[in-house]
C-alpha positions in Angstrom: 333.5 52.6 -13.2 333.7 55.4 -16.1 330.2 56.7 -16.4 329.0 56.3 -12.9 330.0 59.5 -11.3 332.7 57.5 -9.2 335.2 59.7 -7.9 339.2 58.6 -7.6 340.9 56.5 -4.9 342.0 59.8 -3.0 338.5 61.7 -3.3 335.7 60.8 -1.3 335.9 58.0 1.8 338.2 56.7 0.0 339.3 53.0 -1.2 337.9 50.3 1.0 340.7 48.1 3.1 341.1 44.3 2.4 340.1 43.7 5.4 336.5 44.5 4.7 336.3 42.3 1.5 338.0 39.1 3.6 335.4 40.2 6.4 332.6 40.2 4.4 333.7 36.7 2.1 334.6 35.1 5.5 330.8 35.9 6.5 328.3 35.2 3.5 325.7 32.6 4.0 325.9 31.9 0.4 327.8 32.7 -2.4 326.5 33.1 -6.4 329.1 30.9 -8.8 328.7 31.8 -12.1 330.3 29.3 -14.7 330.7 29.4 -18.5 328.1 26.9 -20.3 329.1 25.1 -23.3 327.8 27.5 -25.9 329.2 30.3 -23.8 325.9 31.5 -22.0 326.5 32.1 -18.2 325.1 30.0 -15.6 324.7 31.3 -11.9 324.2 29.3 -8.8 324.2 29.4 -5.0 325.9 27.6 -2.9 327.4 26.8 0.3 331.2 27.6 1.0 333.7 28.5 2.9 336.9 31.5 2.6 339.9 30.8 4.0 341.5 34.1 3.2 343.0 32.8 -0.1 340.9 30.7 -1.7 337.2 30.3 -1.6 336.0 26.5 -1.4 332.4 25.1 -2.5 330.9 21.4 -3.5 329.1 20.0 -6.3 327.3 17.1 -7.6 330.1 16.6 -10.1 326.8 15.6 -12.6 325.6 19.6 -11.4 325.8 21.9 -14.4 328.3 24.3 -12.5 330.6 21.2 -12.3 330.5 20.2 -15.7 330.8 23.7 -16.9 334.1 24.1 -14.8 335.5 21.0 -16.2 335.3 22.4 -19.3 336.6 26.2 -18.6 337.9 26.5 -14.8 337.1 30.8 -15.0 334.2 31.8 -12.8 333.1 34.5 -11.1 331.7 34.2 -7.3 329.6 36.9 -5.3 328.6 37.2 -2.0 324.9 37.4 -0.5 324.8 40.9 0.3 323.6 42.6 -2.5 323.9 46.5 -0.6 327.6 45.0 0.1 328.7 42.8 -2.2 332.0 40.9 -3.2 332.6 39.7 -6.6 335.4 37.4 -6.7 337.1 36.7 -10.8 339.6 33.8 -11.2 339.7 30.2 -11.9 338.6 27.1 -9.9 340.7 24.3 -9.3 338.8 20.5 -8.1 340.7 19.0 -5.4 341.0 15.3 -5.1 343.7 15.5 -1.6 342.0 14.3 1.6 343.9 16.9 3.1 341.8 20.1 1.6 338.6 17.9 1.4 339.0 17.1 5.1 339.6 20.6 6.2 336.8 22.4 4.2 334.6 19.9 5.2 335.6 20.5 8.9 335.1 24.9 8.4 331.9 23.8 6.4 330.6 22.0 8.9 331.2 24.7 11.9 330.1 27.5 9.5 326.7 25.9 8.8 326.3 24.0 12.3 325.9 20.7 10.5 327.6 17.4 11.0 328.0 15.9 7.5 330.6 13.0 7.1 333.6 13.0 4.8 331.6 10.3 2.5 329.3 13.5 2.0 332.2 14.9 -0.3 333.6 11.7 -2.0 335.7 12.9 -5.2 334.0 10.6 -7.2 330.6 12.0 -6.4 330.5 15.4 -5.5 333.8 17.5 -6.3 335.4 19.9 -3.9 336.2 23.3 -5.8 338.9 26.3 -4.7 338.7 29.3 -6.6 341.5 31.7 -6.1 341.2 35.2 -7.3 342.0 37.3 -9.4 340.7 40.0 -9.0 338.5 41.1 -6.3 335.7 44.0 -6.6 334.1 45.6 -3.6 331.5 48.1 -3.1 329.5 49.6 0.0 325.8 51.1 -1.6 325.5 53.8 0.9 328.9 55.2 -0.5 328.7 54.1 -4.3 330.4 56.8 -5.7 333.6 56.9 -2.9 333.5 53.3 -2.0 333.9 50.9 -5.5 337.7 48.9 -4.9 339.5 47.0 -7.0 342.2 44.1 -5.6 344.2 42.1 -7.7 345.7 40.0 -5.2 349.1 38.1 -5.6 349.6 34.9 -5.9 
């Protein structure tokens, strides 16, 4: 972050562990998708979803904006909720037609957010079950922004 006073990976508390990013995607309420419109303006919206330490799974109204947007350019870029805190997730999105995935997010969704929704509540011809796997990963923690900014670029 040239220009913000941040100091190097070795300086200061030093580099934040993976373990804190997976910790704090695993627990965000919501997360901020933002998609690429067709003229190339951003669009940004919350939603509900759910990490499973890979990839990071949300649902749509496939007629939604973000949905459309994705069907046209899969790259996005996903925050959590906690602004002092916060994860920003870059990669591409993926929709998911297999039972299998739709079954199982729909199972950690349902836990995560103590509802009871039905598989009919995510039919793939309705509303579109989305995986975005990273990138690149960016972490910070406010109270330490000049030791704390991370960078992961994790492997496929």
């Amino acid at each position: 972050m040239p220009g913000y006073g941040v100091v190097g990976p070795a300086e200061g508390n030093g580099l934040l562990p993976w373990s804190w990013a997976d910790a704090h995607l695993r627990a965000s309420h919501d997360y901020w998708v933002a998609t690429i419109g067709a003229e190339g303006a951003p669009h940004v919206m919350p939603v509900w979803g759910v990490w499973d330490g890979a990839v990071l799974w949300f649902s749509s109204a496939l007629g939604s904006r973000k949905a459309r947007n994705l069907a046209r350019d899969p790259r996005a870029t996903v925050t959590t909720d906690l602004a002092r805190e916060p994860v920003v997730v870059e990669g591409t999105v993926e929709r998911t037609r297999d039972g299998a995935e739709i079954a199982s997010f729909l199972t950690e969704m349902n836990a995560k957010y103590e509802v009871d929704y039905e598989i009919d509540f995510l039919d793939p011809e309705v509303n579109g079950t989305f995986g975005l796997r990273p990138r690149r990963v960016f972490g910070l923690v406010e109270s330490d922004f000049t030791g704390s900014p991370t960078c992961w670029e994790p492997t496929p």
